[in-house]
C-alpha positions, 0 to 999 in steps of 0.5 A: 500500500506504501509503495502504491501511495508514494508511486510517482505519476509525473514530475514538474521540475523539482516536484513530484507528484505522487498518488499520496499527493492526488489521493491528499487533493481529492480529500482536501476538495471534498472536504471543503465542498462539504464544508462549503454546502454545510455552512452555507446551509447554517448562514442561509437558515438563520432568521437573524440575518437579512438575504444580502447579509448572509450572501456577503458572510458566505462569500467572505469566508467561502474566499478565505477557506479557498485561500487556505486550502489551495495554500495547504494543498501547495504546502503538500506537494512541497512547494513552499510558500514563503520561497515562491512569495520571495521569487515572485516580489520583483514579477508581482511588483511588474504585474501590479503596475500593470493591472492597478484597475484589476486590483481596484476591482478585487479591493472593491468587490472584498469592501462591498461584501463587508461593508454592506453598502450594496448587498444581493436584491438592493435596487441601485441607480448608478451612471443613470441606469437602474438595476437590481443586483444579483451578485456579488464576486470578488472581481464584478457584479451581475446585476439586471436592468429594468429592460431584463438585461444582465450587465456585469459591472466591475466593482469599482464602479459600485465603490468609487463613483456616484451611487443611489441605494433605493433600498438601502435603509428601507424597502419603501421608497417615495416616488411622484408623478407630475400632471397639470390641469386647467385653470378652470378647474377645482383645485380641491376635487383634482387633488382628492382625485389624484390621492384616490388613485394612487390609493387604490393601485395595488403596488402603492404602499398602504403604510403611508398615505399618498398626498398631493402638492400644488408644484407651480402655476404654470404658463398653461396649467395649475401643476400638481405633484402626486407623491406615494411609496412602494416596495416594488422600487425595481418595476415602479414606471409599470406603477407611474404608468397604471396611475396615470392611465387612472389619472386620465380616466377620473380626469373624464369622468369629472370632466377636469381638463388636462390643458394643452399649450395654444397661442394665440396669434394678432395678424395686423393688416398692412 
C-alpha cells in the first residue's frame, strides 16, 4: 500500500507528484465542498440575518477557506510558500503596475461584501441606469436592468463613483408623478382625485398615505405633484404608468381638463 501511495505519476521540475499527493487533493476538495454546502446551509437558515447579509458572510469566508486550502494543498506537494512569495516580489511588483484597475476591482468587490453598502436584491441607480443586483464576486457584479438585461459591472464602479441605494435603509421608497390641469378647474376635487388613485393601485404602499402638492402655476396649467411609496422600487414606471392611465380616466369622468399649450396669434393688416 506504501509503495502504491508514494508511486510517482509525473514530475514538474523539482516536484513530484505522487498518488499520496492526488489521493491528499481529492480529500482536501471534498472536504471543503462539504464544508462549503454545510455552512452555507447554517448562514442561509438563520432568521437573524437579512438575504444580502448572509450572501456577503458566505462569500467572505467561502474566499478565505479557498485561500487556505489551495495554500495547504501547495504546502503538500512541497512547494513552499514563503520561497515562491520571495521569487515572485520583483514579477508581482511588474504585474501590479500593470493591472492597478484589476486590483481596484478585487479591493472593491472584498469592501462591498463587508461593508454592506450594496448587498444581493438592493435596487441601485448608478451612471443613470437602474438595476437590481444579483451578485456579488470578488472581481464584478451581475446585476439586471429594468429592460431584463444582465450587465456585469466591475466593482469599482459600485465603490468609487456616484451611487443611489433605493433600498438601502428601507424597502419603501417615495416616488411622484407630475400632471397639470386647467385653470378652470377645482383645485380641491383634482387633488382628492389624484390621492384616490394612487390609493387604490395595488403596488402603492398602504403604510403611508399618498398626498398631493400644488408644484407651480404654470404658463398653461395649475401643476400638481402626486407623491406615494412602494416596495416594488425595481418595476415602479409599470406603477407611474397604471396611475396615470387612472389619472386620465377620473380626469373624464369629472370632466377636469388636462390643458394643452395654444397661442394665440394678432395678424395686423398692412
Amino acid at each position: 500500500m506504501e509503495e502504491f501511495l508514494n508511486y510517482t505519476l509525473f514530475r514538474l521540475g523539482a516536484y513530484t507528484i505522487s498518488v499520496y499527493h492526488l489521493v491528499l487533493i481529492g480529500l482536501l476538495a471534498l472536504t471543503t465542498w462539504v464544508s462549503l454546502f454545510l455552512l452555507r446551509t447554517a448562514i442561509y437558515r438563520s432568521k437573524r440575518i437579512d438575504t444580502g447579509r448572509k450572501y456577503a458572510i458566505y462569500q467572505i469566508i467561502r474566499y478565505f477557506l479557498l485561500v487556505i486550502v489551495i495554500a495547504i494543498g501547495l504546502e503538500t506537494m512541497g512547494v513552499s510558500l514563503t520561497v515562491l512569495m520571495a521569487g515572485s516580489a520583483a514579477l508581482l511588483v511588474g504585474i501590479g503596475l500593470g493591472l492597478q484597475n484589476l486590483f481596484n476591482d478585487f479591493v472593491s468587490g472584498i469592501i462591498l461584501l463587508a461593508d454592506g453598502s450594496v448587498e444581493v436584491n438592493d435596487v441601485v441607480e448608478v451612471d443613470g441606469m437602474v438595476a437590481r443586483v444579483l451578485e456579488i464576486n470578488l472581481r464584478t457584479s451581475v446585476v439586471q436592468t429594468r429592460d431584463d438585461k444582465y450587465i456585469i459591472l466591475p466593482n469599482s464602479m459600485l465603490t468609487g463613483g456616484k451611487l443611489i441605494n433605493w433600498t438601502h435603509n428601507s424597502e419603501l421608497s417615495r416616488f411622484e408623478i407630475t400632471v397639470g390641469v386647467a385653470y378652470a378647474s377645482d383645485v380641491n376635487k383634482v387633488m382628492e382625485i389624484l390621492v384616490k388613485t394612487a390609493r387604490e393601485h395595488p403596488q402603492v404602499s398602504a403604510e403611508r398615505e399618498p398626498f398631493v402638492r400644488l408644484l407651480r402655476f404654470g404658463e398653461f396649467s395649475i401643476d400638481f405633484e402626486l407623491l406615494f411609496w412602494t416596495k416594488d422600487v425595481f418595476r415602479v414606471d409599470n406603477t407611474k404608468s397604471d396611475i396615470r392611465i387612472a389619472i386620465c380616466q377620473a380626469f373624464r369622468e369629472h370632466g377636469v381638463e388636462i390643458p394643452f399649450p395654444q397661442r394665440v396669434v394678432h395678424i395686423t393688416p398692412a
